[in-house]
N, C-alpha and C positions, 0 to 999 in steps of 0.2 A: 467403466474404469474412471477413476475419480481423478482428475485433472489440476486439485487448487486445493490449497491448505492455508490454513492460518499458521503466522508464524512472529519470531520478535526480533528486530535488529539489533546486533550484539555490537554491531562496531566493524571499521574497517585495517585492512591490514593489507601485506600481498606477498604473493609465491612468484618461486619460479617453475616455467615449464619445465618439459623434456628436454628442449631445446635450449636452454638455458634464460629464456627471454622475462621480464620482472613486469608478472600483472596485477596490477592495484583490483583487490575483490570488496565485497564487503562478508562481513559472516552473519550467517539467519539460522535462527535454531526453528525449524521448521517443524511443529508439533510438538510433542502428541496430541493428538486431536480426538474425539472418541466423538461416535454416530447416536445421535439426538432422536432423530426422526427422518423417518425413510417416507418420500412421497412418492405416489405411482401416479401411473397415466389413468388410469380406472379411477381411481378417490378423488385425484386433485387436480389432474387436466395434465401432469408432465411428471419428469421422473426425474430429483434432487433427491441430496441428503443435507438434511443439517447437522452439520458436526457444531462440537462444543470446544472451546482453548482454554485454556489456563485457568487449573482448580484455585479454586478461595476458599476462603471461611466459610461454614453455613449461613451464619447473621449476613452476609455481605451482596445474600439473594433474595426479592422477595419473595411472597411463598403463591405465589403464580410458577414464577419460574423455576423455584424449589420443587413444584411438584408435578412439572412436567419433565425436569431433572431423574425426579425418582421414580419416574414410569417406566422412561427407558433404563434405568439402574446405572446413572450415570453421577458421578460423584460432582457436588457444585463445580460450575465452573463460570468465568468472568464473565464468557466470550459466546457469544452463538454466530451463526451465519452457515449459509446454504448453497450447496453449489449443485448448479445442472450436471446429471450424468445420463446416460445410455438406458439404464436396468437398475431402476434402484434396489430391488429385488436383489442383487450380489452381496449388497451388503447386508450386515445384522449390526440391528440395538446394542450400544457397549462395544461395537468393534473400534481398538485402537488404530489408528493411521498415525504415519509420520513420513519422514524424509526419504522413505526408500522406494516412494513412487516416483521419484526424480530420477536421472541419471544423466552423469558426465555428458555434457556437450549439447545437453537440453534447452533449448533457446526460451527463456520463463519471462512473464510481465508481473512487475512488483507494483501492487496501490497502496499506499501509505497519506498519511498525512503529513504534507510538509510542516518544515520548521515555521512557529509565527515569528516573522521579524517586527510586528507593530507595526505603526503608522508611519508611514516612509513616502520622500517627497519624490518628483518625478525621476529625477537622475537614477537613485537606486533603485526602481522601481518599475522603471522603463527603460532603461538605458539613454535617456534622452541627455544632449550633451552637454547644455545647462549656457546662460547667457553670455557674453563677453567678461575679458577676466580683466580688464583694465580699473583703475583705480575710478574713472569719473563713472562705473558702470553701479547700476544700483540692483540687479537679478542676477548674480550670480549662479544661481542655485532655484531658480523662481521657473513656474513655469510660463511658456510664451500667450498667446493670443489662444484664445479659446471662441470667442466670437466668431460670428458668421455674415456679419452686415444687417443689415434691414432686412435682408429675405435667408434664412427664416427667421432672425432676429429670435435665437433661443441656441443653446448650448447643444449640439446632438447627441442622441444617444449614444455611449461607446465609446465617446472620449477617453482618453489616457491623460489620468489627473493621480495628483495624491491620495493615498488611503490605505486600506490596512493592506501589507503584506503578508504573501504566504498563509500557516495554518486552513490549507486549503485541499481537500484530496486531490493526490496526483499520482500520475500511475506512469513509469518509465517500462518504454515496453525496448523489447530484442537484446534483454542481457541472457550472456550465456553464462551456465554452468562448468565453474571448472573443476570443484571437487564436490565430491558427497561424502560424509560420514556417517551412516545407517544409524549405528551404536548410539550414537549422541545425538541424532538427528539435526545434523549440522548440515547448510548447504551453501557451498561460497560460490556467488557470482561475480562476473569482471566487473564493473564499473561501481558506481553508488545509486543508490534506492532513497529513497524521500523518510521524514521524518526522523529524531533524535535516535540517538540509542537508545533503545530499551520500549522503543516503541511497538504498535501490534502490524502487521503488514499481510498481505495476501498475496503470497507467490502462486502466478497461474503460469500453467505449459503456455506456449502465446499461442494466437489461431494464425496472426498477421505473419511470424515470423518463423515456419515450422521449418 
């Protein structure tokens, strides 16, 4: 059973329950996805399938990937990636997946790429609370003492200093599933998931949070 799909963030909104209570989700159009290449434990030492996401243009693949495309009779697509299953053997070449191996109340981990915020000084960056605010102060906004003395008389590794923010994979795990729409392959979970609208994301069932 296949566990994880590729999928696009649509944006955030929120419902209410049964109950009447207002929870902020985000909406993920989670597939269709179609099966690339099926790996076994006999051929390749474990048993994945590679699915493919979002058709393109022909010209917009090269002809590597155009023709490992046409092996399995799978029409261009943007996106490859492979996820570990059980028997890859269930599935077949050209089978489409989507959102209806989810279901309500499914506790899923989303990896995206977060938003880049660019080069960002320590305050936004670390939350660090930035120097005295009085007039005769000249670091506002600076960072503090980064030295170590004479011994070891060098900067440590791992310091918390300025530099680029975010555009960085991040993966929020123990959101749950409140609605599914099969049809559309729509899946709204409660909180928010990493990267812009319109970004590519990978919803997995979680292992941590079952």
């Amino acid at each position: 059973m296949l566990t994880a799909l590729m999928g696009t963030k649509i944006g955030m909104t929120q419902v209410f329950t049964e109950t009447g209570t207002l929870v902020p989700v985000t909406v993920l159009e989670v597939g269709p996805c179609w099966v690339v290449q099926r790996k076994t434990a006999k051929t390749d030492g474990y048993d994945a399938v590679q699915v493919g996401y979002r058709p393109t243009k022909p010209h917009r693949i090269n002809k590597p990937k155009a023709g490992h495309l046409a092996k399995a009779g799978v029409q261009p697509v943007k996106y490859l990636k492979e996820f570990r299953v059980e028997d890859a053997n269930a599935f077949e070449p050209k089978q489409q997946l989507g959102a209806d191996i989810f279901s309500v109340g499914d506790i899923v981990d989303v990896t995206g790429v977060s938003k880049g915020r660019g080069f960002q000084g320590v305050i936004k960056r670390h939350g660090m609370h930035g120097g005295p605010a009085g007039h005769g102060s000249m670091s506002h906004r600076h960072i503090g003492s980064v030295g170590s003395s004479a011994t070891p008389a060098r900067i440590r590794k791992g310091l918390r200093m300025p530099g680029q923010m975010g555009a960085k994979r991040s993966t929020i795990i123990g959101l749950e599933i409140v609605r599914v729409d099969p049809e559309k392959n729509l899946v709204l979970v409660k909180g928010g998931v990493p990267g812009p609208n319109g970004s590519v994301l990978v919803v997995r069932k979680s292992v941590r949070n079952k």
